[in-house]
TORDO-447389 format. One record per residue: residue number from 1; residue in three letters; chain; x, y, z of N, C-alpha, C in turn. Coordinates in steps of 0.1 Angstrom, whole numbers, always signed. Example, Ala and Ser with C-alpha at 12.3 -4.5 7.8 and 13.67 -1.06 7.14 Angstrom:
<r 1, 'ALA', 'A', <+132, -57, +78>, <+123, -45, +78>, <+132, -33, +78>>
<r 2, 'SER', 'A', <+128, -22, +71>, <+137, -11, +71>, <+129, +0, +79>>
This chain:
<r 1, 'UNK', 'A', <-78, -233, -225>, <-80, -224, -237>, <-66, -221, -244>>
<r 2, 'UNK', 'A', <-65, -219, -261>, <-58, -215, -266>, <-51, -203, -260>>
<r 3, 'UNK', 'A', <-59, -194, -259>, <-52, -182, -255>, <-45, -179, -241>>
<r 4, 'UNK', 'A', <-50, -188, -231>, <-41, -189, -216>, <-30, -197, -220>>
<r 5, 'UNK', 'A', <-27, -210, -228>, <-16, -212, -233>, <-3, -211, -241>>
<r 6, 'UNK', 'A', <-10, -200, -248>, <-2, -193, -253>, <+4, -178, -246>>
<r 7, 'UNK', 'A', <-6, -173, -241>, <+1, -164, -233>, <+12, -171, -219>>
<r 8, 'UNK', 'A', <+9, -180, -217>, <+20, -188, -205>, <+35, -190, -211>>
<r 9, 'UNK', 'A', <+32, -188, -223>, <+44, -197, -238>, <+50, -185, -237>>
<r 10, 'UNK', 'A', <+41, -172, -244>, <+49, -162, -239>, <+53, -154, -225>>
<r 11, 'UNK', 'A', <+46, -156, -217>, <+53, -148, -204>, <+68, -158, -202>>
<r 12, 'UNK', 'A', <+66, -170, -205>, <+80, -176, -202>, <+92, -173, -212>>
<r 13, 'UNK', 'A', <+89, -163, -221>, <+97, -162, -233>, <+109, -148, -226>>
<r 14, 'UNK', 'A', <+120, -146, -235>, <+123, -135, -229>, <+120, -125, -236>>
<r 15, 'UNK', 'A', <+113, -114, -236>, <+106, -104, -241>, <+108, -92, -237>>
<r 16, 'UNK', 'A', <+111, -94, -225>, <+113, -78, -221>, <+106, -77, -209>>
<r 17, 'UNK', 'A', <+102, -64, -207>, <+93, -59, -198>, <+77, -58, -205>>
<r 18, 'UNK', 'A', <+68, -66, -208>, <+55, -65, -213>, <+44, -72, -206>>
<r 19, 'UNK', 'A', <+35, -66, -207>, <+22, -71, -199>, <+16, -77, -211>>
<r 20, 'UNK', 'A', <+11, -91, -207>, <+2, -96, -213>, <-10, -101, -209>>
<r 21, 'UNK', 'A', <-20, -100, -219>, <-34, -99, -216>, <-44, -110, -227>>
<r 22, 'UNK', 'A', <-52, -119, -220>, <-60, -123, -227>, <-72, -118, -231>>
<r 23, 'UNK', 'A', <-77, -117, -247>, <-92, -113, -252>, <-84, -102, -254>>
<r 24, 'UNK', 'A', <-102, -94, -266>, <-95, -80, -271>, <-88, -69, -266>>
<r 25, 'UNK', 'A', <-82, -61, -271>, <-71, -48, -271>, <-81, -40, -262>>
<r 26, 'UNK', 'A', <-76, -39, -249>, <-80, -27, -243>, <-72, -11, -241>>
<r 27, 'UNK', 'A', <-79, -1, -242>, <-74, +11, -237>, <-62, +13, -228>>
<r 28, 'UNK', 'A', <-54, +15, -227>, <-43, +21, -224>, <-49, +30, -210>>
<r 29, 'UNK', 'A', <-44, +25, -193>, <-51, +31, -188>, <-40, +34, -172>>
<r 30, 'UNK', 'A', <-30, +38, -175>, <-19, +37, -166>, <-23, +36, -149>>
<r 31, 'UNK', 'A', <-17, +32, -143>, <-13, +21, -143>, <-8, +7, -144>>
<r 32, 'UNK', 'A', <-29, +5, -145>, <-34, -9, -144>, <-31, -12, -159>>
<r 33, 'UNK', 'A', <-35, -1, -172>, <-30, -12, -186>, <-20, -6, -190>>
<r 34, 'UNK', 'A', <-11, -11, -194>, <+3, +1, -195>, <-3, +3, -212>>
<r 35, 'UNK', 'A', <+10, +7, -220>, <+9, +13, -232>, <+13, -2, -240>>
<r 36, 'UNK', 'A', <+27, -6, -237>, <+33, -17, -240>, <+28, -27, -232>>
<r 37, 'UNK', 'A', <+22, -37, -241>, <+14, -43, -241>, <+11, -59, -251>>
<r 38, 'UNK', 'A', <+9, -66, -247>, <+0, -79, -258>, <-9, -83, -256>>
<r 39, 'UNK', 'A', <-19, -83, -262>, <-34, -92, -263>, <-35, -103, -271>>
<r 40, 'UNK', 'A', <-40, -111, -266>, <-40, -124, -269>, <-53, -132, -274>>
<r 41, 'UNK', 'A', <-60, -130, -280>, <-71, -132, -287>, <-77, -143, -292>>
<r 42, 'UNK', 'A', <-85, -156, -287>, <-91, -164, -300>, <-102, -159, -306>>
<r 43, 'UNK', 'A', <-102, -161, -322>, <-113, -158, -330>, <-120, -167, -336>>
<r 44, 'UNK', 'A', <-131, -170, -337>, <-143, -183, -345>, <-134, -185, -359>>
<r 45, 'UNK', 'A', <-132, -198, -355>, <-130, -203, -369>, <-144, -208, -378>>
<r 46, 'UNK', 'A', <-138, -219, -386>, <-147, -224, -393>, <-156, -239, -384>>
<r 47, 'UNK', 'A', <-171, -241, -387>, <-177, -254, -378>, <-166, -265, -378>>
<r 48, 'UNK', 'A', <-168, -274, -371>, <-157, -283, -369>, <-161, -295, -382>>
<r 49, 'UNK', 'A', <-154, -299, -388>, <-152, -308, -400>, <-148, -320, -394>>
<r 50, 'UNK', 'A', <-156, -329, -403>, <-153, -344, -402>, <-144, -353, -406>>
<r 51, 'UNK', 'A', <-132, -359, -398>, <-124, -365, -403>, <-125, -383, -404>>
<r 52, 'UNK', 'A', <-120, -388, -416>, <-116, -403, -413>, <-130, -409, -413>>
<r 53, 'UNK', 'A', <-137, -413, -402>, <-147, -419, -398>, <-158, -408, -401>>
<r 54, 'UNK', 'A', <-160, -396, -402>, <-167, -392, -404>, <-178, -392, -392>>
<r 55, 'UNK', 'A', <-177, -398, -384>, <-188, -404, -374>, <-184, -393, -359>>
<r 56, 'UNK', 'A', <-172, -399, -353>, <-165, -391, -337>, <-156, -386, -342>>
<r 57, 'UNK', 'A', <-149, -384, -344>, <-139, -374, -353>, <-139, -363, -357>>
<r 58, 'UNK', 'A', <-138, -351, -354>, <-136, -339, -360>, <-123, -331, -362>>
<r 59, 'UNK', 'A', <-120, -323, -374>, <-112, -313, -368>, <-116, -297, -365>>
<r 60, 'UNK', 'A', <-110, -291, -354>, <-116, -277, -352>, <-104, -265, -355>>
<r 61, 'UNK', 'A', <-107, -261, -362>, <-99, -250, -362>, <-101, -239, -357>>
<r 62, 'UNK', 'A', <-92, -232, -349>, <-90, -220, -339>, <-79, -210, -345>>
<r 63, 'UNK', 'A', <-84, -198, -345>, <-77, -188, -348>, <-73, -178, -338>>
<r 64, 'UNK', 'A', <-57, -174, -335>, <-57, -165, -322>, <-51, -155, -330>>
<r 65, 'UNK', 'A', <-49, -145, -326>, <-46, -131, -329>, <-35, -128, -317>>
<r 66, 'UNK', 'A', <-24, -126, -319>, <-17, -115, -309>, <-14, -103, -315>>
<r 67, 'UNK', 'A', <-22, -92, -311>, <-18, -78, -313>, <-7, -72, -302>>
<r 68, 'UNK', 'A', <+3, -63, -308>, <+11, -54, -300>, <+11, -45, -302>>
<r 69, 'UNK', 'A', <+10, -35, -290>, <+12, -18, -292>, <+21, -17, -278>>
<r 70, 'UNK', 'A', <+29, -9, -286>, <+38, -1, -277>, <+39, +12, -270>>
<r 71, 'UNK', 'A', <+46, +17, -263>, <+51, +30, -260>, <+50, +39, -273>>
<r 72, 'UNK', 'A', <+40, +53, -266>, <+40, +62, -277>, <+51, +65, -286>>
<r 73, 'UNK', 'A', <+56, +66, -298>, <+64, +72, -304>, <+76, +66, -302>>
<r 74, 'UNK', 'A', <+70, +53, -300>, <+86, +39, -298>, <+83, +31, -314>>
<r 75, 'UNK', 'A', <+82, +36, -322>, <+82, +18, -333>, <+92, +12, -339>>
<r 76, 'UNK', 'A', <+103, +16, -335>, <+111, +8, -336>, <+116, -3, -325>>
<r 77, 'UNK', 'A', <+111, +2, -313>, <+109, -10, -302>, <+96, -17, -302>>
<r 78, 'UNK', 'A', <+90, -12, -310>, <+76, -21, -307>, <+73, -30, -326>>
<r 79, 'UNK', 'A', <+83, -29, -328>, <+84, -34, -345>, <+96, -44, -338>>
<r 80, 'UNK', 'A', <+103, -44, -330>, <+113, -55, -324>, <+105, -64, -318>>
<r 81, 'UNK', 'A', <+96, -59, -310>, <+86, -64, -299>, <+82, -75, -303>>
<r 82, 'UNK', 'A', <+72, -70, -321>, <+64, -79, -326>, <+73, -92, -331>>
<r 83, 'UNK', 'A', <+83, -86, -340>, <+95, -91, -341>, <+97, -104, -339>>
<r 84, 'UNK', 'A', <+102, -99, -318>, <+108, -113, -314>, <+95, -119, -308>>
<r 85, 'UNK', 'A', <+86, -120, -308>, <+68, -123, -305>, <+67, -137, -315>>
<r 86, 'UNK', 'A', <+73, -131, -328>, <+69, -138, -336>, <+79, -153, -336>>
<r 87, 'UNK', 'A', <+91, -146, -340>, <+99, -155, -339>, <+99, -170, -328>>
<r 88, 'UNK', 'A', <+95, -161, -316>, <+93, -172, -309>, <+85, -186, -308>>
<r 89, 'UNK', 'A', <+73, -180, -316>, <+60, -190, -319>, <+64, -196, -328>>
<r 90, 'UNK', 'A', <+74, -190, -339>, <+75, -198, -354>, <+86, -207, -350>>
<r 91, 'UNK', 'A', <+95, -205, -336>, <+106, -211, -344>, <+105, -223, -326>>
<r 92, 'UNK', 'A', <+96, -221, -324>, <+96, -231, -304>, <+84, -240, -309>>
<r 93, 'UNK', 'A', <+84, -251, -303>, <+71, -261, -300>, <+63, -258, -293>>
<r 94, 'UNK', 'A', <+55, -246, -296>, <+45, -244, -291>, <+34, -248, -290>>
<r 95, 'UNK', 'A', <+31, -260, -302>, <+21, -264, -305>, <+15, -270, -295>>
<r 96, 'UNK', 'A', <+21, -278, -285>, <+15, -283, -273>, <+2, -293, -279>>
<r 97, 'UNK', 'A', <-2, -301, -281>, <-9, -311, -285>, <-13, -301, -297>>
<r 98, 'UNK', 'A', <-14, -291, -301>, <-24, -283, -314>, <-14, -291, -328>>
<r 99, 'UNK', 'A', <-24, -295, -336>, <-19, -299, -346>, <-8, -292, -355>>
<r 100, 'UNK', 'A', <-13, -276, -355>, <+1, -273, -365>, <-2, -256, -361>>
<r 101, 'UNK', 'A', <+11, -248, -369>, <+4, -235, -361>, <+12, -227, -372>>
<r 102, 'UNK', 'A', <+1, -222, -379>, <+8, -214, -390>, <+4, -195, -390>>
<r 103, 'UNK', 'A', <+13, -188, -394>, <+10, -174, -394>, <+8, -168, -406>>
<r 104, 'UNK', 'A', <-9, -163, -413>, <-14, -160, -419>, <-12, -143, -424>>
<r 105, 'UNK', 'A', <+0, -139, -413>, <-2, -127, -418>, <+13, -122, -407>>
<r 106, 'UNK', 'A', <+24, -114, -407>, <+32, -113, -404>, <+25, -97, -396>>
């Protein structure tokens, strides 16, 4: 899955001290979910579209989401967080066989 690969991309990144999590943003529940945190999310794209041959061929598009929340009353470390989160996907081969990986919203 998109989302265990990506989160592996990130646990290997240097980040900090952050727990990451696959699927939606859960509650904040100390110990087990800290505050600072990433969720890793795929969302339905569009049906998968026919390429070339039109016949076996498709393409599928997949949309992931990473949300971050931080430490209460930290956003300037959790505005770094997202920050270097980002940087890392825009600027590493992450793509890992995925055709291309673009970010629709900063």
């Amino acid at each position: 899955m998109i989302e265990d690969h990506l989160r592996a991309h990130l646990s290997a990144a240097s980040l900090g001290t952050v727990s990451l999590y696959c699927g939606p943003v859960r509650a904040a529940d100390l110990p087990a979910i800290p505050y600072r945190a990433l969720f890793i999310c795929e969302s339905g794209g569009p049906p998968a579209s026919p390429y070339m041959d039109s016949a076996n061929t498709a393409w599928r598009s997949m949309r992931v989401q990473v949300r971050i929340r931080g430490e209460p009353n930290s956003y300037q470390s959790t505005r770094d967080l997202a920050q270097a989160v980002w940087s890392n996907i825009q600027e590493s081969t992450v793509t890992g066989g995925y055709t291309r990986v673009v970010f629709e919203q900063s």
